[in-house]
C-alpha positions, 0 to 999 in steps of 0.5 A: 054536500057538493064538493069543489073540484076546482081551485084558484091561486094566484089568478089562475085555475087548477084541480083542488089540491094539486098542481094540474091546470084547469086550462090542461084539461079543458084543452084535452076535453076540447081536443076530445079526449076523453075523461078516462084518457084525461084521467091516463094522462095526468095520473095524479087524478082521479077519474072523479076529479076530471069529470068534476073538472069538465063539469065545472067547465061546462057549467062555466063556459063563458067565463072560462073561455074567458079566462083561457083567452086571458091565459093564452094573451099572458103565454104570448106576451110572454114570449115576446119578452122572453129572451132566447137561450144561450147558444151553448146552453140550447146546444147541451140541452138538446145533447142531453135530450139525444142521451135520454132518447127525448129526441128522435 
């Protein structure tokens, strides 16, 4: 029995049963990454689930190309609406991040 690696909700694509994105993966792989540094990287998978991950992909390359394209316009247009922070607040979060050593 072939198991299903990859789910959809709500228009978009992830891992079956968690919260990581089909597009995080594809976009490591296209990177060349490779599944045991995919698999480092999102330590809520299995190695199992990132190979079933890029084989869905290449088994559905034209058709996720797509999709990642439709996701990329959707993140930009996005941006264009999105309203910028707060100076105040933009300034504490960058604080906090010099705290917890996030920033060099």
């Amino acid at each position: 029995m072939a198991k299903d690696y990859i789910g959809e909700r709500d228009g978009s694509y992830f891992v079956a049963g968690t919260r990581v994105s089909l597009d995080s993966i594809v976009h490591a792989f296209r990177r060349g990454e490779s599944p045991e540094t995919i698999c480092q990287n999102f330590e809520l998978l299995r190695l199992e689930e990132v190979y079933g991950a890029i084989a869905y992909y290449l088994a559905n390359r034209a058709e996720v190309d797509a999709y990642l394209i439709r996701q990329d316009q959707k993140w930009m247009e996005g941006r264009r609406h999105a309203e910028p922070l707060p100076v105040e607040l933009r300034e504490r979060l960058i604080h906090a991040r010099l705290e917890w050593g996030c920033l060099t």
